[in-house]
N, C-alpha and C positions, 0 to 999 in steps of 0.2 A: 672506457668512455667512448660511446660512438658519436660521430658527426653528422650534423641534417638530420634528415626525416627517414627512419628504419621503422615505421610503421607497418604494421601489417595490413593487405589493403584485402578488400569482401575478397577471399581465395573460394574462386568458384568454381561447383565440383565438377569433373569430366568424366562425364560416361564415359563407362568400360573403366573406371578406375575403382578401387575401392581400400581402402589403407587402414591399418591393423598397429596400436601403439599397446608397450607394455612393459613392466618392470622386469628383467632380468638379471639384475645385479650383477653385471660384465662388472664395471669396477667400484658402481658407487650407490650407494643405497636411497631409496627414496625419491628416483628421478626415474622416468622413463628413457629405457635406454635399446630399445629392442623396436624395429619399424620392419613391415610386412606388409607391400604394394602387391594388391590382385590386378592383374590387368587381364581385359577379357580376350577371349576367344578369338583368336583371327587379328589381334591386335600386332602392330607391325612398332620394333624395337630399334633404337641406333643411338649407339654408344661410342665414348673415347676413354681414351687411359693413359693415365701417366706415362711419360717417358724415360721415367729413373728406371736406371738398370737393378734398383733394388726393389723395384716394384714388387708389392705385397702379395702373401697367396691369395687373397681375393680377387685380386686385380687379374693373376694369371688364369684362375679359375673359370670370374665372365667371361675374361674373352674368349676363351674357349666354351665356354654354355652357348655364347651368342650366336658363333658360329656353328653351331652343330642342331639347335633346335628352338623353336618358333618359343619365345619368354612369354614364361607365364605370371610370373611373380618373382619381386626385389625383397631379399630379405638385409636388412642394415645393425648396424649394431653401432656404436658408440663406445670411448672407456679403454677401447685397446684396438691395435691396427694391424695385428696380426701379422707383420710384416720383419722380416729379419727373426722370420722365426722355422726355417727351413722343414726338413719333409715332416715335424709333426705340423706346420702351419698349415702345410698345401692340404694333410691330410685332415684336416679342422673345418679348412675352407669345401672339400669337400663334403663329408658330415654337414655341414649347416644346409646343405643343397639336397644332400638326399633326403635329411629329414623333414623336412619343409615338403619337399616333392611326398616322402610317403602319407604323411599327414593331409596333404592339400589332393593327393590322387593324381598327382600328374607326372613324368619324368623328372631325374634329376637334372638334367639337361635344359628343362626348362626354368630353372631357377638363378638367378645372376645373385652373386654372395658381395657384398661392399662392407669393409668394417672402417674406423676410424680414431683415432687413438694415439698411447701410447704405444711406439717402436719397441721391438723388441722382445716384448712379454709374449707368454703360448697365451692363445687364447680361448679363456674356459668355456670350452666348446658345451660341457655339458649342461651349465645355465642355461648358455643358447639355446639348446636343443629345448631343456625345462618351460625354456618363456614362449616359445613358437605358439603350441596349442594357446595360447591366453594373448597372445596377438592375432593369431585366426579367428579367434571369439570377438574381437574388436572391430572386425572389418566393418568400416564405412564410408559412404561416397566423400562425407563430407568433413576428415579426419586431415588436409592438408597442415590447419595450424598447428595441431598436434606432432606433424609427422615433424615440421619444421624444428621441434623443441626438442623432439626425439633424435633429430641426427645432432645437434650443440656439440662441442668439446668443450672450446676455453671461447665462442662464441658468448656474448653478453644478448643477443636478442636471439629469437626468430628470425629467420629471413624468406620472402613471400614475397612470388608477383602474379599477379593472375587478371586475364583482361577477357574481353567477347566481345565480337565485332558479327557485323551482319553483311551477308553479301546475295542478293536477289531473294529477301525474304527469310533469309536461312542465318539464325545466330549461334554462328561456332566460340568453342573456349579455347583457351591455353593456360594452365596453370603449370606452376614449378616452383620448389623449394629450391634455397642451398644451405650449405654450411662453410665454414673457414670465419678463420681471425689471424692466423700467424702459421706460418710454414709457406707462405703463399707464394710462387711464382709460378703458375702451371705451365706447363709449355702442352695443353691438350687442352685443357679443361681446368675445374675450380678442384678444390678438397672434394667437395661432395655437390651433385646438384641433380637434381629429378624433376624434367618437366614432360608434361603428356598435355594433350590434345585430340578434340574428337573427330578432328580432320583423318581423312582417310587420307595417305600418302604414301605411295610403293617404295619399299625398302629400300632400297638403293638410291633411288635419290632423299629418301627421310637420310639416310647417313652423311649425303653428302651436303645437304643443308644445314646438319647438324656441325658438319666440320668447320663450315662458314660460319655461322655464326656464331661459333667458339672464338673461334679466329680473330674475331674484331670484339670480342666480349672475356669471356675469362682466360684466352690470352692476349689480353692486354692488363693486366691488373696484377701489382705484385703490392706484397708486404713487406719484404724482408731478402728476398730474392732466393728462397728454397724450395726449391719444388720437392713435394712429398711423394712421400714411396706408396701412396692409395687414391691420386687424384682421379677421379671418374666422373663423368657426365652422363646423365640417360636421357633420351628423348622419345619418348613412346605417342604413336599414332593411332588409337582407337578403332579409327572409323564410322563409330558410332552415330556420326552425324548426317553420314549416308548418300556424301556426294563421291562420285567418280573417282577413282583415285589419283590422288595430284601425280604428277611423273614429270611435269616440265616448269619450264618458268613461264606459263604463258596465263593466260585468261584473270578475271576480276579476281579467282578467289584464291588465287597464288599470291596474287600483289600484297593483300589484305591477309592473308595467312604470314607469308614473308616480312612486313610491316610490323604487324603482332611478335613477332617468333624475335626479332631485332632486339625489340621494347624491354622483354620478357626476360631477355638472356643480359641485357646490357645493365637492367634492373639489379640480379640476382647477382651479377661481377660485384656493381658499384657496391651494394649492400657488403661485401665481403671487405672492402677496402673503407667503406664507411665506420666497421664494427672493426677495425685493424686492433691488433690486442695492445691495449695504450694508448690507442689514436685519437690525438686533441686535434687534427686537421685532415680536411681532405683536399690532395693536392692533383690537379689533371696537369700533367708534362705533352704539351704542345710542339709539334713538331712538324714546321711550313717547309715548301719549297725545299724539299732533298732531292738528291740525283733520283731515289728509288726509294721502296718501302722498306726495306734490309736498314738501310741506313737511317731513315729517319727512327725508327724502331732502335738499334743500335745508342743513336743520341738520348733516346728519352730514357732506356732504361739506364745509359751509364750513369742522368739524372736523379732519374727514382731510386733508384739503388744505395745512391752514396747514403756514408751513416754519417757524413759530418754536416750535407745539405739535408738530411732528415733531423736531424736533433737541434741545426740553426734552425728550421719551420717552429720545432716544436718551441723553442728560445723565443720566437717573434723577431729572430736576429737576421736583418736584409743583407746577411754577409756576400754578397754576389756570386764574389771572386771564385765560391763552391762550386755554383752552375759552372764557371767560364771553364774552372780546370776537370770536371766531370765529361764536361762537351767535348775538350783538347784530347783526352784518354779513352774515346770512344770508340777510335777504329775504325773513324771514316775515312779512306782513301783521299791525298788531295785535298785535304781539307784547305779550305782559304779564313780563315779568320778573319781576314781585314772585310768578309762582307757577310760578315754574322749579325745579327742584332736580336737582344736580349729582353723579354718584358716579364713584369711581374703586376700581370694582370692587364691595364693599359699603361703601366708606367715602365717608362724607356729606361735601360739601369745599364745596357750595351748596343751602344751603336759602333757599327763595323769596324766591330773587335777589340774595342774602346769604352771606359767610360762615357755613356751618354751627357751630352753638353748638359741638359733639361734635367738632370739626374742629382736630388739631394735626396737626404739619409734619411728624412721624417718623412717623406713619399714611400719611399720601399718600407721603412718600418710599420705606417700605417698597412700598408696590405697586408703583411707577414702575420699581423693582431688578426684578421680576419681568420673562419675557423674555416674558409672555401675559398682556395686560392687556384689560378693559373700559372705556370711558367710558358709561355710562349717564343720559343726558339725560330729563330728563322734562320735558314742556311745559305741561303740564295745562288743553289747548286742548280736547282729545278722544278718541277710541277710536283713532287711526289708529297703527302702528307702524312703524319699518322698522330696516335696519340694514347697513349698511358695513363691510368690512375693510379695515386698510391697515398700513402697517409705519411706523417712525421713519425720518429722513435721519440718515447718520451721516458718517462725514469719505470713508468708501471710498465712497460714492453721487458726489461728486463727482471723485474720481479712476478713477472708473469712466468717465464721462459725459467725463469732457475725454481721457482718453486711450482713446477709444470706437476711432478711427478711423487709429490706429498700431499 
């Protein structure tokens, strides 16, 4: 069940892009499950990657393609994650690179391999290899919706954001897919997410923009609080649109590039926490006045996290006392309680550290009905802010998860 608006909005296509969707029956029949990104020539790449130490052979594979040679094309897969599946995986993950490169004429080097899936299982590389030529056949500029359904697992929609802004005449894009519903806590990036642009931007800082804006975008969104063993992000820079190449933070079309790049990635989080596998609510955890950002970070997810304050949301149950003891076990240093104050939405439910005077039960229950709620923490440590999204557990979150692999 998703929450809000998961619409897919006009995904407008980006020169120098061009994307290739096809059946290869990785695990399930009758779904396209095979995605193959052309990016052009001279086009400039910047990636992140899971932090799990059991990160997947494709995960080990990119990062080492990235750095070694200028990407030519994303080949994806769906159905299986290749992961925890030792030296025949790396050697699958492998295989999917070269063959793609001999087929497309380019090095293997230039090929980034992302799968996503079921843990565990080898992955039938030789489908893969089968489906490749019949996603080459398919390449086109304007294939985003398609690629969005092609990376799915146990996702219930698409997910899509794509905008164009004009700056002295000149109307550049940004589009980008993602994927996830459940495994969610990235500590880099989302499950899966691919966004390109025809902005020209020098490598080095396309990377480090890309770090940033992870950073206040899909890491800050959890599900469940697992980070997965294949999370990746890609951010590809064309150039195609034929200004200078950006390298600083200065001038109109940084602001408005950077502006866009925010929207785009903040979009593609929320959508992941919107479509939460089960998810009757979406809940933003609010977090004022902390000493620093560690901490305030720290309070929200010990919030987002709990499974007794996610399944009260899902209940419409204003049980409070959840937040109060999730905040108290968060690990902030010195914590003062007596000058905390607690909201559910605009309604006061703990004033410093206390039941709020102004605070009855049919107040906080009405919010709770609501399917788009705030929790608003205030610590009153300091100037520091931040803030998390995340959805309730409801009874299909665990009928999801156990019958994941049937």
């Amino acid at each position: 069940m998703a929450v809000g608006d998961l619409s897919m909005p006009v995904m407008h296509p980006v020169n120098g892009v061009r994307i290739g969707i096809t059946e290869a029956y990785i695990r399930y029949k009758n779904r396209r499950d095979l995605v193959v990104f052309e990016l052009a020539d001279g086009a400039e790449t910047a990636a992140v990657f899971t932090t799990n130490a059991f990160c997947a052979a494709p995960v080990q594979v990119a990062r080492q393609n990235l750095a070694a040679a200028k990407t030519r094309y994303l080949v994806i897969n769906t159905g299986n994650a290749n992961a925890g599946t030792g030296p025949t995986g790396m050697a699958s993950a492998l295989r999917s690179c070269a063959a793609l490169g001999e087929l497309a004429n380019v090095p293997a080097e230039a090929v980034l391999p992302f799968s996503t899936g079921v843990i565990g299982e080898q992955l039938p590389i030789a489908k893969l290899e089968a489906g490749l030529p019949g996603a080459l056949a398919a390449l086109q500029a304007d294939n985003w919706p398609a690629a969005a359904t092609g990376i799915m697992t146990t996702d219930t929609l698409p997910k899509g954001a794509s905008e164009q802004f004009t700056v002295d005449g000149v109307t550049y894009t940004l589009t980008g897919i993602s994927k996830g519903a459940g495994m969610i806590r990235p500590n880099m990036a989302t499950m899966l997410g691919f966004v390109a642009t025809d902005v020209a931007v020098e490598r080095g800082f396309l990377q480090e923009l890309l770090r940033e804006v992870t950073e206040q975008s899909f890491n800050r969104v959890t599900i469940d609080g697992d980070t997965s063993t294949n999370d990746a992000c890609v951010l590809v820079a064309t150039g195609k649109a034929g200004n200078t190449p950006l390298t600083s933070r200065s001038g109109a079309l940084y602001e408005a590039f950077s502006a866009a790049l925010s929207r785009v990635f903040l979009r593609l989080a929320q959508l992941i926490v919107r479509d939460g596998e089960g998810a009757t609510k979406f809940i933003t955890v609010k977090v004022e006045e902390g000493g620093n950002t560690q901490e305030c970070c720290d309070v929200a997810y010990a919030v987002a996290h709990s499974p007794l304050i996610k399944t009260a949301f899902f209940a419409s149950d204003p049980n409070w006392g959840r937040i109060l003891a999730a905040i108290g076990r968060s690990g902030v240093p010195g914590l003062d309680v007596s000058k905390i104050n607690v909201y559910l939405d605009d309604v006061c439910i703990c004033e410093n550290g206390g039941a709020a005077a102004s605070y009855r039960e049919e107040l906080g229950a009405a919010v709770m009905k609501q399917p788009e709620i705030t929790i608003r923490i205030v610590l009153g440590r300091g100037q520091a802010s931040d803030t998390v999204w995340t959805c309730d557990f409801s009874y299909d979150y665990v009928k999801i998860n156990a019958d994941y692999r049937s």
